[in-house]
DSSP file (Angstrom, degrees, kcal/mol; ACC not computed):
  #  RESIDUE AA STRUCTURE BP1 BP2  ACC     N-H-->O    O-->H-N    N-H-->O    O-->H-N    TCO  KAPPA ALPHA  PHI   PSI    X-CA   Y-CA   Z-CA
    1    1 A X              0   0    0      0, 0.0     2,-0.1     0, 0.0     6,-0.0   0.000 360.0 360.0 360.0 158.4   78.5   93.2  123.3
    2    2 A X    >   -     0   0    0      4,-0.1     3,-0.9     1,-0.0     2,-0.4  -0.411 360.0-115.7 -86.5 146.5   79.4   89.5  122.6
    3    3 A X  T 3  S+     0   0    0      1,-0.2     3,-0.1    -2,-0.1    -1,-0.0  -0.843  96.6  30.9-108.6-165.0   81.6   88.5  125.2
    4    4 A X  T 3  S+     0   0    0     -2,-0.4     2,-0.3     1,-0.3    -1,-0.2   0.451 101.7  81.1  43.8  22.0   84.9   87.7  124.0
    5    5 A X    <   -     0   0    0     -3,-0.9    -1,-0.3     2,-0.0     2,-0.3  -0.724  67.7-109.7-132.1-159.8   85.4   90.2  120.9
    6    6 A X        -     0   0    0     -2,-0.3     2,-0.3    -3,-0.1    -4,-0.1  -0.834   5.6-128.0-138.2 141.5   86.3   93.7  120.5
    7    7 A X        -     0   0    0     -2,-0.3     2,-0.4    -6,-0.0    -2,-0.0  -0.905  19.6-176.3 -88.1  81.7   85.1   96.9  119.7
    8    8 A X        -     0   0    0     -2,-0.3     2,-1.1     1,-0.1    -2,-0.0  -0.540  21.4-147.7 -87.8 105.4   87.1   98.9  117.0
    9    9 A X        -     0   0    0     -2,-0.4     2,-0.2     2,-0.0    -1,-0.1  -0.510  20.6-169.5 -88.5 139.5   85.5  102.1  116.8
   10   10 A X        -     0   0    0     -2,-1.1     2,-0.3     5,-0.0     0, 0.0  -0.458  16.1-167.5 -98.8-176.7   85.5  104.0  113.0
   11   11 A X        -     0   0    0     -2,-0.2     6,-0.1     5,-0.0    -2,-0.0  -0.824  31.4-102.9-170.9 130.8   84.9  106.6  111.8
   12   12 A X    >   -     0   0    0     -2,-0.3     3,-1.7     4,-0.2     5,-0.0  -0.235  38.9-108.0 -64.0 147.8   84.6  107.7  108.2
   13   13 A X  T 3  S+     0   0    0      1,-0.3    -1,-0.1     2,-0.1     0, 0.0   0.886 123.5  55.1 -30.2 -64.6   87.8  109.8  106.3
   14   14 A X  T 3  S-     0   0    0      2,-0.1    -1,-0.3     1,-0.1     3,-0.1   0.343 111.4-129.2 -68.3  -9.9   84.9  112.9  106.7
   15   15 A X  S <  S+     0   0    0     -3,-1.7     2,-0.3     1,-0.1    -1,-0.1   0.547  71.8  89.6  43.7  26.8   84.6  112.4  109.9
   16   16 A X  S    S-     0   0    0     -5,-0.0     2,-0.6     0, 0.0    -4,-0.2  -0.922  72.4-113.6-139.9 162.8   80.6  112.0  110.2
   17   17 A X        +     0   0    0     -2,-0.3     3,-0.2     1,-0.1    -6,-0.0  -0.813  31.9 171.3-118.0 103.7   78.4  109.3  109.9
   18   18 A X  S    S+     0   0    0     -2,-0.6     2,-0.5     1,-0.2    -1,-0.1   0.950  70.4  24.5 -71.5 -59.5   76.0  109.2  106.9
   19   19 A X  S    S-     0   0    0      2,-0.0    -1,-0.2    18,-0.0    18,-0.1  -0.924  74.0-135.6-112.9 114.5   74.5  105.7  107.1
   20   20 A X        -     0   0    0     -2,-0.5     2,-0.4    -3,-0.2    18,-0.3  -0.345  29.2-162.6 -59.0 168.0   74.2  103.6  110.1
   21   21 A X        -     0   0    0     15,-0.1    15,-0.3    16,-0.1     2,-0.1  -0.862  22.3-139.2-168.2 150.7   75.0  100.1  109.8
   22   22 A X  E     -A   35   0A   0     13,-3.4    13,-3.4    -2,-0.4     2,-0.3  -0.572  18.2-159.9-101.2 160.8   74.8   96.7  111.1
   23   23 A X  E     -A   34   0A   0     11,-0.2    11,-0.2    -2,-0.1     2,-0.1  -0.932   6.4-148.8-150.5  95.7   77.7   94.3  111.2
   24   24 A X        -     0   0    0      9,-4.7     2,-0.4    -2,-0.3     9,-0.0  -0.364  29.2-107.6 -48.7 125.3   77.4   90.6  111.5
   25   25 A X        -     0   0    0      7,-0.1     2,-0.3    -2,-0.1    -1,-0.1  -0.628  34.3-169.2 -88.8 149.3   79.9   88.8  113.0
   26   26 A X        +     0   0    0     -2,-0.4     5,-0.2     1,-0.1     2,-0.2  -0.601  15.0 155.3-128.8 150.7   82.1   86.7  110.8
   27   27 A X  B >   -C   30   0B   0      3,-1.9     3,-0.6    -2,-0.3    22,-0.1  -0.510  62.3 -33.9-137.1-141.1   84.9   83.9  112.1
   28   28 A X  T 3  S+     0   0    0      1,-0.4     2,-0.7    -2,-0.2     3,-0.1   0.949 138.6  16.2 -61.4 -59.3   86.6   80.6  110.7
   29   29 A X  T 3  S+     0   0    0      1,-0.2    -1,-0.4     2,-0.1    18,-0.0  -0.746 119.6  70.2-111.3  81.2   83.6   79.4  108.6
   30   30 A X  B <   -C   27   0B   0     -2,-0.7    -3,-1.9    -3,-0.6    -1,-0.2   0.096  67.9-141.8 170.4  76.3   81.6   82.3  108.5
   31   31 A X        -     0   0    0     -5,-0.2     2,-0.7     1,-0.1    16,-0.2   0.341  30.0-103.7 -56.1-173.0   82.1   85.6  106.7
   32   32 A X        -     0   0    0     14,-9.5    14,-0.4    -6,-0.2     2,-0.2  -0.881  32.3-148.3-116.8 122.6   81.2   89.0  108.0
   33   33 A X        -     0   0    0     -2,-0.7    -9,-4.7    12,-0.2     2,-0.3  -0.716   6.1-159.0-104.2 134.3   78.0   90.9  106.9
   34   34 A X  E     -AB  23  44A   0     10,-2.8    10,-4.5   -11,-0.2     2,-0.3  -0.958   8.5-174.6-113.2 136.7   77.2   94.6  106.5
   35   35 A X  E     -AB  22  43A   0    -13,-3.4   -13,-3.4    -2,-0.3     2,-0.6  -0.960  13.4-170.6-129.5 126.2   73.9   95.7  106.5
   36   36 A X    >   -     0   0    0      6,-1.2     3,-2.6    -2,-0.3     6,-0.3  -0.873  16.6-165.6-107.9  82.9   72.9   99.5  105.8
   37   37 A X  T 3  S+     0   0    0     -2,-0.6     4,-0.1     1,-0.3    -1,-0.1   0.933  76.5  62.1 -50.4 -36.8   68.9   99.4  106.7
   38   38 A X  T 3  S+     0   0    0    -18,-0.3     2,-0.3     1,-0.1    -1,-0.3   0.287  96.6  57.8-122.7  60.5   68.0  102.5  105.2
   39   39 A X  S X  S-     0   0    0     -3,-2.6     3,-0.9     3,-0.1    -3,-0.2  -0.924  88.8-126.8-112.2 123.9   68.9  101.7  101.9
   40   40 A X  T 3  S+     0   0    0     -2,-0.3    -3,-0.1     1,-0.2    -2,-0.0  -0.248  88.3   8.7 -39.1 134.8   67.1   98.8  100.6
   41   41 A X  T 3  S+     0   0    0      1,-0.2     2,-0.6    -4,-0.1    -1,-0.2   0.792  93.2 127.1  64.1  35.2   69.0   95.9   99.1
   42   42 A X    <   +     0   0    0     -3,-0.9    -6,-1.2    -6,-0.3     2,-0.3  -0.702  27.8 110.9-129.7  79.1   72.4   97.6  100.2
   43   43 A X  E     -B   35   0A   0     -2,-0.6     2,-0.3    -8,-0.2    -8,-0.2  -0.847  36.0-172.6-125.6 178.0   74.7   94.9  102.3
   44   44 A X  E     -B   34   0A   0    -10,-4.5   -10,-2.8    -2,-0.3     2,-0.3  -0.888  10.9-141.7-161.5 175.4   77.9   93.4  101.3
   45   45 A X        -     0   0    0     -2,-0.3     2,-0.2   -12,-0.3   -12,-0.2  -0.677   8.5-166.7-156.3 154.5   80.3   90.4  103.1
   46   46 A X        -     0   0    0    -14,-0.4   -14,-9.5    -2,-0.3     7,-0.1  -0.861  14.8-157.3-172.6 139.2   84.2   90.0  103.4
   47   47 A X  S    S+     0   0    0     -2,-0.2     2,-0.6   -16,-0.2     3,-0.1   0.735  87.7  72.1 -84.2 -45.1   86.0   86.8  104.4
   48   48 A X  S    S-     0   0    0      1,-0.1     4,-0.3     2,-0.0     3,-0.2   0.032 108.3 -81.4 -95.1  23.7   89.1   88.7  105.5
   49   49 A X    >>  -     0   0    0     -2,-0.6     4,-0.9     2,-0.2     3,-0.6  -0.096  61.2 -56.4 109.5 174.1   87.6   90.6  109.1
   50   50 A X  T 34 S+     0   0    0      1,-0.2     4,-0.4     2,-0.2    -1,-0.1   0.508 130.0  58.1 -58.1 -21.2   85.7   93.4  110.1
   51   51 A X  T >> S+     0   0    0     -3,-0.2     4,-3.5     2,-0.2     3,-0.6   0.968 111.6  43.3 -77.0 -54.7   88.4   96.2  108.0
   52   52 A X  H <> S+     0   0    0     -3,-0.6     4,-3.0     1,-0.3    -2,-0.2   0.790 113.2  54.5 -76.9 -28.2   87.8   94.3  104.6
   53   53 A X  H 3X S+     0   0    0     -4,-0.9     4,-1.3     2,-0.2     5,-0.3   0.812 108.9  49.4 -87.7 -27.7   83.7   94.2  105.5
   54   54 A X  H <> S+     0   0    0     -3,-0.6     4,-1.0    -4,-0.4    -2,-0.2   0.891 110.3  44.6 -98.1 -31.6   83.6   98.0  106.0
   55   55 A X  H >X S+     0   0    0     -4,-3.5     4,-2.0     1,-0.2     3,-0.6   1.000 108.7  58.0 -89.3 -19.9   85.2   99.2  103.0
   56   56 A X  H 3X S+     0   0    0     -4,-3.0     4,-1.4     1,-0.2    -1,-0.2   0.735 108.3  51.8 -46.1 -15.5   83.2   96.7  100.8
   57   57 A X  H 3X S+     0   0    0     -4,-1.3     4,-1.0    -3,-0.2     5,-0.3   0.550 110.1  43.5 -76.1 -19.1   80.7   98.5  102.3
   58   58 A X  H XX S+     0   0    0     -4,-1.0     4,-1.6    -3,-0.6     3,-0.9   0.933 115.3  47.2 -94.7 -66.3   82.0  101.9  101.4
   59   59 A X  H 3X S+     0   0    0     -4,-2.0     4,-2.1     1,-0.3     5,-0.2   0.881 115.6  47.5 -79.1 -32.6   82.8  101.0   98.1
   60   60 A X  H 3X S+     0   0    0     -4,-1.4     4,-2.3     2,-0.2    -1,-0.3   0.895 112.2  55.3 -44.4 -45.3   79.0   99.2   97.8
   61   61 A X  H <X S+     0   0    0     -4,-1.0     4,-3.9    -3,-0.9    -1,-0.2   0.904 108.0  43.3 -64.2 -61.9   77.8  102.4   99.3
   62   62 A X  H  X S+     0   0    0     -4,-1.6     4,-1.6    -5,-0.3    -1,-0.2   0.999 114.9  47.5 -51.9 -59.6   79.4  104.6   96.6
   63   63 A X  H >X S+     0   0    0     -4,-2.1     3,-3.7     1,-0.3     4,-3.1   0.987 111.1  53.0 -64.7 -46.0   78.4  102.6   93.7
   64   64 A X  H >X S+     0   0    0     -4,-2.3     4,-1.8     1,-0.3     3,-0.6   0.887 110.5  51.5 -39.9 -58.3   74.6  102.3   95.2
   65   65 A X  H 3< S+     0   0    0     -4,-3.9    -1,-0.3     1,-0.3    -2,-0.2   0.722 108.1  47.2 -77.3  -0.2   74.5  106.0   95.4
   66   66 A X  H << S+     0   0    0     -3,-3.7    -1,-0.3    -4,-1.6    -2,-0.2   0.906 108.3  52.0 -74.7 -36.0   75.5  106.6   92.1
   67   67 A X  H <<        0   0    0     -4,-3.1    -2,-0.2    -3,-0.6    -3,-0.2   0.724 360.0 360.0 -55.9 -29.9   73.1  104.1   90.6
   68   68 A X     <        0   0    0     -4,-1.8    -1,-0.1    -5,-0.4    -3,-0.1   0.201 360.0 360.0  12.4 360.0   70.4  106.4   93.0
């Protein structure tokens, strides 16, 4: 851990974990990136903190697997 941030844990609605997924950390000038490794070519970014970055990744996540 970084030191000076925080560790929010989540958990999905379903209450299991499908994908892992890495989570950049994002500040003032700097958004915040999610990375899902094992899908290829499946991250997404949010300006607005670490809540906004994980459901653009859930809704990225949906679309991706529809596209399948």
């Amino acid at each position: 851990m970084i030191a000076g941030t925080s560790v929010k844990k989540y958990r999905p609605r379903g209450g299991k974990m499908k994908y892992p997924i890495a989570i950049e950390l994002g500040g003032d000038d700097k958004a915040w990136g999610v990375i899902v490794p094992d899908l290829p070519g499946c991250f997404s970014a949010a300006d607005g903190g670490f809540d906004e970055a994980i459901e653009k990744a859930i809704d990225y996540l949906k679309d991706w697997k529809r596209r399948g």
